[in-house]
C-alpha positions as CSV (number, residue, x, y, z in Angstrom):
1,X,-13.5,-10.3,19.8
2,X,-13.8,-13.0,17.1
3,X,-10.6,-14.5,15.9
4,X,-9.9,-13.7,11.9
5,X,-9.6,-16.8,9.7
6,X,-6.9,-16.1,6.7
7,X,-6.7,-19.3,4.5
8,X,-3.7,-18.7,2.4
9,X,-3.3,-22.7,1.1
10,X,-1.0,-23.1,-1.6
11,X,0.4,-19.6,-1.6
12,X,3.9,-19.7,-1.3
13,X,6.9,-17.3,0.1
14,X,6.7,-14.1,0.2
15,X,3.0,-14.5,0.1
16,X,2.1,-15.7,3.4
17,X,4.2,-13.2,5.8
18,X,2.4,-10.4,3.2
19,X,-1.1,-11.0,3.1
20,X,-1.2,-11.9,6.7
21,X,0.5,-7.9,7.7
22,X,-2.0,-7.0,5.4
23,X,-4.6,-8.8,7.5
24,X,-3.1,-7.3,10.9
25,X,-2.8,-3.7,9.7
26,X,-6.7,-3.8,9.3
27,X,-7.3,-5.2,12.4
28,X,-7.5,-3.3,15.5
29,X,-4.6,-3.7,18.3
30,X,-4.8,-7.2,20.7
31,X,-6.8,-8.9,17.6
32,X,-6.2,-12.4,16.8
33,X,-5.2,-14.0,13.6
34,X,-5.1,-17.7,12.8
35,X,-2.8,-18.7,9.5
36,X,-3.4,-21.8,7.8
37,X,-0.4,-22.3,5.0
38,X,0.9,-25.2,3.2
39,X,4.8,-23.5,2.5
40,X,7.1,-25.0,4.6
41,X,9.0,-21.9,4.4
42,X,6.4,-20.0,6.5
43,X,7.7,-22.0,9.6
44,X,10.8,-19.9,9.8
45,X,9.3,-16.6,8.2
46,X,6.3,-16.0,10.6
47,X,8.3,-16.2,13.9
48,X,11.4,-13.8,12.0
49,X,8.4,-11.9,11.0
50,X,7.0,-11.3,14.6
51,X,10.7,-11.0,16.1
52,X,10.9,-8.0,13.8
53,X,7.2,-6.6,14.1
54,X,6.4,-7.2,17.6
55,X,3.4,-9.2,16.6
56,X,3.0,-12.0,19.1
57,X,2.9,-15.6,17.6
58,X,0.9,-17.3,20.3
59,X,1.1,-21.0,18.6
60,X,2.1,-22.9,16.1
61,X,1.8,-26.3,14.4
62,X,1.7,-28.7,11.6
63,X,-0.6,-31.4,10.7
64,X,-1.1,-33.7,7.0
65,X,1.3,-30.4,5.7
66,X,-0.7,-28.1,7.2
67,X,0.7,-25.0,8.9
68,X,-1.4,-23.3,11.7
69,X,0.1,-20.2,13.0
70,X,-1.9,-18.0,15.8
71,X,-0.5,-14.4,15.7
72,X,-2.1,-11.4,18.1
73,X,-1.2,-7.5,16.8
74,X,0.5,-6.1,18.9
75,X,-0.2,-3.1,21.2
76,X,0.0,0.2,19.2
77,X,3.0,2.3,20.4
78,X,1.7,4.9,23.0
């Protein structure tokens, strides 16, 4: 399964965290989803926001401002 490309560049807080659940909820369970955001904020809201979720955030990193975070959806509950 493809990995999902969300570009959300020069949105900033509460944007990110909520276009990229919007993302997840569409996509089916074990699906990746790559970030790419320019907030700085969004380095302490997507791991609070997978803490909470149980959305797994696989990586993260920063280059030229940046953001890249690599989320997976979690397992639905059985």
């Amino acid at each position: 399964m493809p990995d999902t490309l969300l570009d959300l560049q020069g949105l900033t807080c509460p944007l990110p965290v909520l276009k990229a659940n919007k993302a997840l909820r569409g996509l089916p369970p074990g699906a990746r989803l790559t970030v790419l955001a320019t907030d700085p904020a969004t380095t302490r809201d997507f791991p609070a926001y997978c803490a909470e979720t149980g959305h797994l955030l696989l990586a993260s990193s920063e280059a030229e401002g940046i953001y890249r975070f690599e989320l997976q959806k979690r397992a639905e509950p059985a």
